[in-house]
C-alpha positions as CSV (number, residue, x, y, z in Angstrom):
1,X,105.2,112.9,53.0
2,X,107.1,115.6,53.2
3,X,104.9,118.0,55.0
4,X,104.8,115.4,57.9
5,X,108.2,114.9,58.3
6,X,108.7,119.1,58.4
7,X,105.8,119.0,60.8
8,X,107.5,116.2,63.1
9,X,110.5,118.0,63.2
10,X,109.1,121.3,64.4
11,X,107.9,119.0,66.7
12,X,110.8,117.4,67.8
13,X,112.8,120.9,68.6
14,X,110.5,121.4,71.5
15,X,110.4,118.5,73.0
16,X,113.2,117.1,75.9
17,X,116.4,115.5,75.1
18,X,115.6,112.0,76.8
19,X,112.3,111.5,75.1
20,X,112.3,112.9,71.2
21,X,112.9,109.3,69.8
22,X,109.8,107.9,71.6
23,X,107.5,110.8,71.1
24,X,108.2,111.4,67.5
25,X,107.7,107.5,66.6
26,X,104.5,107.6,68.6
27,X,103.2,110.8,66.7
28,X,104.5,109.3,63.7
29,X,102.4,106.1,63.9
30,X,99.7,108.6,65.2
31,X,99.1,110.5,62.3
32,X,100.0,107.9,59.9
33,X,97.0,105.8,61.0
34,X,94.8,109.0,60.8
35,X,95.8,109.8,57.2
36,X,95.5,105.9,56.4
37,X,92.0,106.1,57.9
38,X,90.8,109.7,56.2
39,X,92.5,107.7,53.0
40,X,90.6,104.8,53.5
41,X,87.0,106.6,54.0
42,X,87.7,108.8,51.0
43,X,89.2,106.0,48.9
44,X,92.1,108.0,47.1
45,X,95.7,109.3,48.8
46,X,95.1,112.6,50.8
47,X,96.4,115.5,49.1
48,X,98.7,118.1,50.4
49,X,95.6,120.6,51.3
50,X,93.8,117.7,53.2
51,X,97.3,116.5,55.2
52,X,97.9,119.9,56.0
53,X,94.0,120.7,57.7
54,X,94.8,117.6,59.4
55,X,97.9,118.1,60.9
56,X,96.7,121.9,61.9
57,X,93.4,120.3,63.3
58,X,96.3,118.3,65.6
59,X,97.6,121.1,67.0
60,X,100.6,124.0,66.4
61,X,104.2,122.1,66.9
62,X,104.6,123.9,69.7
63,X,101.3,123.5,71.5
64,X,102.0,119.5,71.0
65,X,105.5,119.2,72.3
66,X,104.2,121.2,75.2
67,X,101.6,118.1,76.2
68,X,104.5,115.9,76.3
69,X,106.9,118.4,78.6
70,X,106.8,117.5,82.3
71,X,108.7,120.5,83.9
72,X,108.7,120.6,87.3
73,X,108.8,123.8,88.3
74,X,106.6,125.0,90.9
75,X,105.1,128.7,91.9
76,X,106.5,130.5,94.5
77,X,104.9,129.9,98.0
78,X,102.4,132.8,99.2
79,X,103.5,132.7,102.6
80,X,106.7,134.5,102.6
């Protein structure tokens, strides 16, 4: 599925060093499952237009790394 692995890897650019592994795999058996499930309900193999609505419906690459990123950065204080 080439359009998922494209879409994983857009993914993966955005996300931090110590965690692309484990939230790739986890997206990965993510979307899988939903395309296995869509597949199942429509009983025939998704085709590029369908995978492509679904993996928009999931979000922009960016937009989805950004869930997984946990910066720590704070606003300035108002009291200066």
């Amino acid at each position: 599925m080439e359009l998922l692995d494209r879409y994983l890897k857009a993914i993966r650019t955005y996300l931090p060093d110590a965690q692309k592994d484990d939230i790739i795999n986890e997206l990965s058996e993510n979307l899988l499952s939903q395309i296995e499930d869509k597949e199942e309900q429509l009983r025939r193999p998704l085709n590029e237009g369908e995978i492509e609505a679904l993996l928009r419906a999931h979000g922009h690459p960016l937009i989805v790394a950004g869930r997984y990123r946990h910066d720590e950065r704070t606003l300035p204080s108002a009291s200066n």
